[in-house]
C-alpha positions, 0 to 999 in steps of 0.5 A: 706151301703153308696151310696159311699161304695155301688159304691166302690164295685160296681166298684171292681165287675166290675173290677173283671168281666172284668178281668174274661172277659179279660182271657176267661174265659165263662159267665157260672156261674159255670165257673166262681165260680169255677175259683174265689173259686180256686183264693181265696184259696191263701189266705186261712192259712189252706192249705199248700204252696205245695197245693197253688202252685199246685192250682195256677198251675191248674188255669193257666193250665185251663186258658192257654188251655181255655177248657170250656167244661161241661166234663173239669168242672167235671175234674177240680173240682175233681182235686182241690178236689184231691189237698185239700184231698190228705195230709189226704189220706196220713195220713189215708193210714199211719194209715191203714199201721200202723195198720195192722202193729201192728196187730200182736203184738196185737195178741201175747199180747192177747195170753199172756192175755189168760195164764196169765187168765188161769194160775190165774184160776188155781192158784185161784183153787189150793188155794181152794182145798188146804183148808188152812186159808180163810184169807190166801186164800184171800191174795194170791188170792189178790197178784195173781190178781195184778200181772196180772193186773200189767202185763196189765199195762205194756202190754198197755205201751209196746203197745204204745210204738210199735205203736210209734216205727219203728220196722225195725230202733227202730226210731220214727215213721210217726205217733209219728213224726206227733204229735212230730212235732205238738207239737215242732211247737205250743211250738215254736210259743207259746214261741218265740223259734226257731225250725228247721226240718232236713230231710233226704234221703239216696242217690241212695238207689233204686239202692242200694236195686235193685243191693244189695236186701232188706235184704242188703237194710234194713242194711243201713236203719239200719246203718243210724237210729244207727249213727242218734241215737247216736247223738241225746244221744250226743246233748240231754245230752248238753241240749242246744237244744233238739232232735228227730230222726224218719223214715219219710218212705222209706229210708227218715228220719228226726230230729226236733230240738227244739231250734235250728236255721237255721244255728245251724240246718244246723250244725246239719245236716252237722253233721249227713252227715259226721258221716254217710259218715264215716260209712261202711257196709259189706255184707255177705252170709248167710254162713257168706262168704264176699261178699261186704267189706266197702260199702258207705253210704251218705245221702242228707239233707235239713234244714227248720227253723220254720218261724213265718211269714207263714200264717198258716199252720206252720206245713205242711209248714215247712215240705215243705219247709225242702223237697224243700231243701233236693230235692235241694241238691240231684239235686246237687251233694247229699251227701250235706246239703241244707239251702238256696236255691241259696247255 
């Protein structure tokens, strides 16, 4: 390194001091580590837009309320850690709640399991006490082994499709829309094609559960996957753009539309709104008396197309990003589509 660049970084070092001076922050190196790793983490392509606004907020917060403590730095870098790790403890937690889901499913099909073996032990007996010609006796035997085998195969399909399916909305799921849209997202950037997410939450559900119960609350998620279904057959026989209705959780949903724009995603999205304003639910006792007739339903909706020029985390951000409109548009009214922020 030249006696020139040695300076020059000389010079940036002692700028970088006096800014870390100028802000209060202590002369403890542990302070002023931790202040200038969370800085730097803007930069970093890996982590979320949400994650780098949550950190910027946590670096002006310690800075505005100047607590240098040895108590405050233990609080601190659990709470940037609890930032870093907070999207794969979701994820785990997803994974977990899926699991346990399945468990029972699992279990049905092992039962299945246990009398399609038995029933074969019986046919193999059967087929040898009866003492017929060996070579028939194999080729019954051979076809009684491959209809177990083949009823395994179709057992191991019909288990990956629940583990992919919201049982409740026959929807994707949270895990099938995490490797949908992983997969949309590398095409699009791999191709140059657009890709725009819709996400979706009904409006006022939680008012709608506590005044009408769960049962009642589970017919609505209903009546949104059924219209959110319809028109996915509707705009997947186009073939102009591609479709992909799932529950994200709760009552939110979301459409990937590989494909599709900003504004062709946002006329997508008016279209999901207006066919579930149309829809109506009627609610009834258990002895089939009315009770509600031609309940509304409506929705709240934020559109985010997929934008090249993020650093990183193409993923995580477009997610974000579709949140921070569909939240804009249950600020303002519901019952709405958001594209642009300032709309």
């Amino acid at each position: 390194m030249t006696d020139k660049s040695t300076q020059t970084v000389k010079d940036e070092w002692d700028k970088l001091i006096g800014r870390l001076d100028r802000a209060g922050i202590p002369s403890d190196p542990n302070w002023r580590t931790l202040v200038l790793y969370m800085r730097s983490m803007r930069g970093y392509s890996y982590l979320s837009e949400r994650q780098k606004e949550q950190m910027q907020k946590l670096i002006v917060d310690t800075l505005r309320a100047k607590e240098y403590t040895d108590e405050r730095y233990q609080e601190l870098v659990l709470e940037q850690e609890e930032i870093l790790l907070a999207p794969h403890k979701e994820k785990i937690q997803l994974a977990l709640d899926e699991t346990q889901a399945l468990m029972s499913d699992v279990q049905r099909l092992l039962l299945r399991k246990k009398g399609d073996v038995q029933s074969l032990e019986t046919t193999a007996v059967d087929l040898v006490e009866s003492g017929g010609n060996p070579k028939n006796l194999i080729s019954s035997m051979r076809k009684a082994f491959q209809e177990v085998v083949n009823s395994m195969e179709q057992d191991m399909k019909d288990l990956t499709e629940l583990s992919m399916t919201d049982q409740l909305t026959k929807l994707r799921n949270r895990r099938a829309f995490d490797q949908c849209l992983e997969q949309a997202v590398s095409s699009a950037m791999s191709d140059g094609t657009p890709l725009s997410l819709v996400m979706i939450d009904i409006d006022h559900f939680k008012l709608f559960n506590d005044t009408y119960g769960h049962r009642v609350g589970d017919q609505a998620l209903q009546v949104v996957s059924r219209a959110l279904l319809k028109l996915g057959e509707e705009i997947n026989a186009g073939g102009e753009i591609a479709y992909q209705a799932c529950r994200y959780g709760g009552e939110e949903f979301t459409v990937i539309l590989p494909g599709a724009n900003g504004p062709s995603g946002a006329q997508v999205a008016e279209e999901i709104r207006k066919r579930i304003e149309r829809c109506a639910l009627n609610i009834e006792d258990k002895f089939g008396k009315l009770l509600h007739e031609r309940l509304s339903i409506t929705v709240s909706l934020g559109v985010q197309e997929l934008d090249p020029n993020w650093n990183g985390a193409y993923v995580s951000n477009l997610v974000e990003q579709a949140d921070k409109k569909l939240y804009f548009a249950k600020e303002t009214g519901r019952n709405r589509v958001c594209h642009q922020l300032d709309s």
